[in-house]
N, C-alpha and C positions, 0 to 999 in steps of 0.2 A: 537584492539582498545578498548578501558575502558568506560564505560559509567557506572559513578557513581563506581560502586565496583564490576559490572559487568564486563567481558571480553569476546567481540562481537568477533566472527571469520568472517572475510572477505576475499575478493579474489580481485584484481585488475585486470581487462582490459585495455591493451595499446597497442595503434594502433604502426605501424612499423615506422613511422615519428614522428615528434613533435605531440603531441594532441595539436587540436585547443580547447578542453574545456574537463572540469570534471561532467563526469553526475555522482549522486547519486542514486541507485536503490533500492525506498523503499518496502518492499515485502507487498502484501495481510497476511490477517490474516492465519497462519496456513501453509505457502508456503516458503518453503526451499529456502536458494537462488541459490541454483544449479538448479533450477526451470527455472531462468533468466539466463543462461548460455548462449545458442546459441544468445538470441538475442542481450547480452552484447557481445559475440563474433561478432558478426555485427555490433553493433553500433561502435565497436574499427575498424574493419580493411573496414566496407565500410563509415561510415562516420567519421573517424578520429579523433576520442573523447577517454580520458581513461572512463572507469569505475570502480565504486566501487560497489559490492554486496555487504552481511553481514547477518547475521540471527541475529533475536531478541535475547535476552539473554532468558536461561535455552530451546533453540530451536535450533532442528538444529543441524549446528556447533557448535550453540553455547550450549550447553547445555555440561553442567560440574557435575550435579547430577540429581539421580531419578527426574522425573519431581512432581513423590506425593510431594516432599518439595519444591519445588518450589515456591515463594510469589510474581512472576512477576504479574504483572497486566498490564493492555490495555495500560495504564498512562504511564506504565515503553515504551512498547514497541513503541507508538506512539509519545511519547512526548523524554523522556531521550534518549532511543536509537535508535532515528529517527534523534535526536539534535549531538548526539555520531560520527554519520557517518557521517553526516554534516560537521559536525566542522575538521574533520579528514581530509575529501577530499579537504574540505578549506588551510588546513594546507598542506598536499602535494602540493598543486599546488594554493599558494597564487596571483598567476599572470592570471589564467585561468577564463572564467566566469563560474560560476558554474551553473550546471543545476540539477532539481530533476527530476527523474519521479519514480511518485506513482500508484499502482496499490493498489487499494480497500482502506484499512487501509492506507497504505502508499502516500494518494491524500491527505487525509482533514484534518491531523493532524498542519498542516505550521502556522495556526494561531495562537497555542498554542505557538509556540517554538518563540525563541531566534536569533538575529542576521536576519531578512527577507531581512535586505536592502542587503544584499551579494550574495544573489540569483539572480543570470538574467534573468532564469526562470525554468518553471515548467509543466511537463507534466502529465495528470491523464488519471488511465486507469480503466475503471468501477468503477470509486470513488466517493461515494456521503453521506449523511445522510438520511438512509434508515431506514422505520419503517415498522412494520409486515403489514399495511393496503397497501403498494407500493407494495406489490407481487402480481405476475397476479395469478387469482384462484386457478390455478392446481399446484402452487407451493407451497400457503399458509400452506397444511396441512404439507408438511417437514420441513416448517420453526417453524412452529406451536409446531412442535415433538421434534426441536433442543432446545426452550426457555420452553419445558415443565418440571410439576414437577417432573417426572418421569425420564428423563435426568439431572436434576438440583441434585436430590437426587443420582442420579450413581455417577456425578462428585463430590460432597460433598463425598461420601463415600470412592472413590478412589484416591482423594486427587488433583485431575486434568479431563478432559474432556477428555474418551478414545473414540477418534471420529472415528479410524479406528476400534477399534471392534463396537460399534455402525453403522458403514457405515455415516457416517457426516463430514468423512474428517482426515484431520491430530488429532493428541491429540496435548492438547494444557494447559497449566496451569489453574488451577481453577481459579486464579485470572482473568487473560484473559477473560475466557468466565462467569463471571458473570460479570464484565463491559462490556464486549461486546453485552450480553444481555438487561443489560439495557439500552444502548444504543441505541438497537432494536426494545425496547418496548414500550418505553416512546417517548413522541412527546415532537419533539426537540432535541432529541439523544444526542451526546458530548458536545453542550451545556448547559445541564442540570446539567452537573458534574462542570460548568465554578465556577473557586476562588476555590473551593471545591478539588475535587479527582482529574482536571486538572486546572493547571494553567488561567487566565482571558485569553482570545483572543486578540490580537490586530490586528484587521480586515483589516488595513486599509497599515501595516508595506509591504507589497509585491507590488510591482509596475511592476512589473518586467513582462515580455510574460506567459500567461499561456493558455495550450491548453489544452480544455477538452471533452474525449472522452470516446461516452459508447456503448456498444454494443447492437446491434437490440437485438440480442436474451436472455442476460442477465436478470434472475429471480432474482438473486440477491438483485442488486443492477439495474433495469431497469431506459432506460434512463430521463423518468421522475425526477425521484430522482439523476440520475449523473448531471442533467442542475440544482437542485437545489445549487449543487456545487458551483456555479455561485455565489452566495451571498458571498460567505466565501472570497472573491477576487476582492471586491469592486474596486480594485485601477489596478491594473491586464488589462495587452492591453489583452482581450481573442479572442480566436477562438474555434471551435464545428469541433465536428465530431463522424459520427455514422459508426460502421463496419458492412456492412452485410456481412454474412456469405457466400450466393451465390456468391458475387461479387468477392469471392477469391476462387470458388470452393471450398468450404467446406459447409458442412451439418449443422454445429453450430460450435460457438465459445465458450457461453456461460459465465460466471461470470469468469473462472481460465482461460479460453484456448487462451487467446490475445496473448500472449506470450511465446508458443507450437509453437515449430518448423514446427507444420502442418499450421499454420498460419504464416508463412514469408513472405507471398507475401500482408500484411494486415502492417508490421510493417513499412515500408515507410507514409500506412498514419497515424499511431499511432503520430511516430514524426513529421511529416510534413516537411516545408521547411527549418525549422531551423536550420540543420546544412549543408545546402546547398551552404550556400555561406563563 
């Protein structure tokens, strides 16, 4: 799929019968979409929906050169190539209700973009506007170390953010992580860029189901900041939901692990009843 002059790689899930709907699967910052496999493998053959994955462009699949040249930015992957798969999975299956679910990045971008009234709904997974003062204590000093000048000057030098020699995660484009930074640091986060480096919001365009969940143990993005979510979806029939990690036998989930195969018995209530009936 193309977004802009970008060319996104995607993957499709379809159930063995007709799909009753088309989910959209928007990834977290930094998180491949082969990432979402098993559980887009589940949402096709036990609740009967196709899906679409995708990686952000210059990530991933989709990455077509060195990532040092690379000029994506937060803007591109939240807003263009969030709007890219959208419009795509619209187009495949113009008769289907379409549904998103976002994970991190992939929750709070919808009021930027284009076309909301098409959406029937929307499901978020650790997604919210988080600033460095929402982190529980003992997480602040690596959050602290990721927005530092000492990281900020690696990834200027090397032309992108090398997070896996760093230990911080995937690499990811300089553009990326210095929007994503500010957005980190500033109160008020992706509003701060509104008219400017992202498009005006229109708060009010989604009407549609949206269900918002965040996990007990998430440093992240803890649930504090996922219920601030809530504002971004004024018009939105919402529902809440928190994952403890006990209640699924697991030790933690944390900010990436909702959607780790060791967590399956947590994805029922991720979606809920939605595609139940």
């Amino acid at each position: 799929m193309r977004s802009g002059e970008a060319v996104l790689a995607g993957t499709l899930f379809v159930p063995r019968g007709a799909p009753r709907a088309i989910v959209v699967m928007n990834s977290a910052t930094g998180v491949p979409q082969r990432y979402y496999r098993a559980f887009a493998t589940w949402l096709a053959e036990d609740k009967g929906v196709a899906v679409l994955t995708y990686d952000y462009r210059d990530f991933g699949d989709s990455a077509r050169h060195p990532m040092s040249v690379s000029k994506a930015t937060m803007t591109d992957w939240g807003v263009h190539d969030q709007q890219a798969a959208r419009d795509c999975a619209a187009a495949m299956f113009p008769d289907l209700p379409l549904w998103v679910i976002g994970h991190s990045l992939g929750g709070f971008m919808l009021p930027f973009q284009r076309g909301q009234g098409r959406i029937a709904g929307l499901i978020t997974v650790a997604s919210g506007p988080v600033h460095l003062d929402d982190h529980p204590w003992w997480y602040r000093p690596a959050a602290r170390f990721l927005w530092s000048r000492t990281v900020r000057a690696i990834a200027t030098m090397r032309g992108y953010l090398p997070g896996r020699a760093l230990r911080l995660g995937a690499d990811v484009p300089l553009g990326v992580y210095r929007q994503w930074r500010r957005w980190c640091v500033t109160h008020g986060g992706v509003t701060v860029d509104a008219g400017g480096a992202v498009p005006y919001p229109d708060w009010t365009a989604f009407d549609g189901q949206a269900r918002i969940v965040a996990v007990a143990d998430d440093p992240m993005v803890p649930p504090a900041a996922v219920w601030r979510l809530m504002q971004f979806y004024p018009e939105a029939r919402k529902s809440q939901a928190v994952l403890h990690p006990a209640s699924y036998g697991l030790s933690r989930i944390g900010h990436i692990g909702a959607f780790a195969k060791p967590s399956r018995a947590a994805w029922p209530d991720i979606v809920g009843p939605v595609f139940d009936t």
